[in-house]
C-alpha angles and dihedrals in degrees: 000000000000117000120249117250114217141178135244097256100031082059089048096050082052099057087041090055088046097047091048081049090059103037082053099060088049102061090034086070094038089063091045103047082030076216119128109177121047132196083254092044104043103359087181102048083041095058095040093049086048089049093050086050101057093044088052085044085051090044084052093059090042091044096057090053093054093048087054087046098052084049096053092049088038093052090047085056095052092051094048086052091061096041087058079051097055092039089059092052094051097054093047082049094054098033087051090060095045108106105024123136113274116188127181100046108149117204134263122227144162128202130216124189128275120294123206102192116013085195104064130089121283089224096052103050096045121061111231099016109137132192112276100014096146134191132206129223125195114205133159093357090298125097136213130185121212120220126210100212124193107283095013119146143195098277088043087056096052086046090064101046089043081052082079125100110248094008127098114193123200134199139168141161106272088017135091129250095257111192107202138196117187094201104065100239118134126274107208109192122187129174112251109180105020133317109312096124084054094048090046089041094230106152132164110300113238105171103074130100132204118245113255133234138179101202092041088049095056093038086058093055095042085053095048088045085057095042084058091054090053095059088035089054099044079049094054088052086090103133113176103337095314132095119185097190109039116111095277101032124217116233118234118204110179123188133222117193138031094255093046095230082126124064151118135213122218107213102211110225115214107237106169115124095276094046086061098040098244107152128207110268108193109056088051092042096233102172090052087099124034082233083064096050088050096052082055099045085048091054088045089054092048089050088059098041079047092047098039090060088047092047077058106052101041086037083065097039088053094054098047083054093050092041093059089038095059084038089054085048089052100049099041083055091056099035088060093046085058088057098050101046084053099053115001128100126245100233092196097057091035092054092049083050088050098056090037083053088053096053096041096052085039088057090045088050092049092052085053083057095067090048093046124047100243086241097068125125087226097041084054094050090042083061091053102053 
């Protein structure tokens, strides 16, 4: 077939429409990928932006765990927040019922033998009492131990167990050492060094009752039912398989980059009931003396003192977490717009070429039109194309 024979500017009105083709399909892509640098086009913007995005993709897996991590120790401090709250209620329970009227209490006492003369020596009226033989008494959760120091008599003896808060001691000549306690709670005596409560036949009183009251009784099982809440909530901490409360606490280490250099480990602290020392109150009738209520108000002071400290450390530990979590958010955000400023398209400009691209290629093909009749085979494929 016979060549065609064209003219300069025909041939130059050819190469225009063809390179607005191409340019065209370009963009075209680039609008559709939104993509605008390829590994072939711009090999180094294309693996540094691939480099930016997998760390982004790392900092995601990292960030997750963080996030489950800022809501386990969050959730331990919730729930600190709340014990506080039932502690408190219990010590205004058990400080509203101190100082109410008890009735009924029958006395406590315990009985020695006879002595003839209360002012003689210990040592030189019972055989085998010796200097410094010593017993203990137990009385009101607290324990002292007599000593029976050298040249020490009866009446020196009852001194030193009336000496005792909540406890009266008698002794006379013809009469026995009686250790009394007017509340009815228990006197547990138990020889320390040696023998001397047996040879003063002092032994654990058994015949005393504790005063009654109405109001104290149900205050004791209102503060055990509370009690119970405290161990029931530090059990319900449970976040994702971790407590950091419960009596054997579980350990938390979060960490913070893709390499692990940083990271921090949350020691749980143990903050059920026995864990703050709060006793049961009801089975041992605590509030039944106002001595009682005050042991109990003592151990309740000692538990806030215990859960503020720990509201403390796992309130800081909770803000580091959220601050690198925040931190991690932050730098995934920026690490993806890297990438794309590297790589992406702008739609908006490539949507303005695009249409620049048309109209040129429409005006080239226009010029074709005034060197082919509209109604040729090769006008018509030059549209086409």
């Amino acid at each position: 077939m016979a060549d065609i024979n064209l003219s300069l500017a025909t041939r130059t009105t050819l190469l225009q429409v063809q390179r607005a083709r191409a340019l065209i399909d370009a963009t075209a892509q680039r609008m559709s990928t939104g993509v605008r640098v390829s590994v072939i086009t711009n090999a180094t913007a294309f693996f540094d932006a691939r480099s930016l995005t997998d760390r982004a993709g790392d900092l995601l897996g990292i960030k997750d765990k963080i996030s489950e991590a800022a809501s386990t120790v969050g959730a331990a401090v919730a729930a600190i927040d709340s014990i506080i709250s039932l502690v408190n209620q219990m010590r205004g329970l058990a400080v509203s019922v101190k100082g109410g009227a008890v009735s009924g209490a029958v006395a406590t006492t315990v009985t020695g033998n006879v002595v003839t003369d209360a002012s003689k020596k210990v040592t030189s009226e019972i055989a085998g009492a010796e200097n410094n033989d010593s017993f203990d008494i137990t009385y009101n959760g607290t324990t002292t131990t007599i000593v029976n120091q050298n040249g020490d008599t009866f009446d020196d003896i009852r001194d030193k167990i009336e000496a005792i808060s909540g406890l009266t001691a008698t002794v006379s000549d013809g009469n026995p050492l009686v250790i009394t306690a007017a509340d009815g709670q228990d006197i547990v005596i138990t020889n320390n060094v040696n023998d001397l409560a047996t040879d003063l036949g002092l032994a654990t009183s058994t015949n005393g009752s504790l005063a009654t009251n109405t109001l104290r009784a149900a205050a004791e099982t209102q503060f055990d039912s509370l009690r119970t809440q405290i161990d029931n909530l530090v059990n319900d901490t449970t976040f994702l398989g971790v407590n950091l409360l419960k009596a054997s606490p579980d350990s938390l280490t979060v960490t913070f980059n893709e390499d692990g250099t940083a990271k921090l480990t949350v020691s749980g602290i143990a903050s059920d009931s026995t864990a703050l020392a709060i006793s049961a109150v009801d089975s041992a009738d605590s509030f039944a003396t106002d001595a009682g209520i005050d042991t109990i108000v003592a151990q309740l002071d000692a538990a806030l003192t215990t859960l503020r400290t720990t509201q403390s450390t796992l309130g800081g530990n909770n803000a580091l977490i959220n601050i690198r979590l925040t931190f991690t958010e932050n730098l995934i955000t920026t690490l993806e717009n890297g990438a794309a400023k590297l790589i992406n398209a702008d739609l908006n400009e490539e949507a303005a070429n695009l249409l620049a691209l048309q109209t040129r290629h429409d005006l080239a093909l226009a010029a074709l039109g005034l060197s082919f009749d509209n109604g040729t085979a090769i006008f018509a494929l030059l549209q086409l194309g």
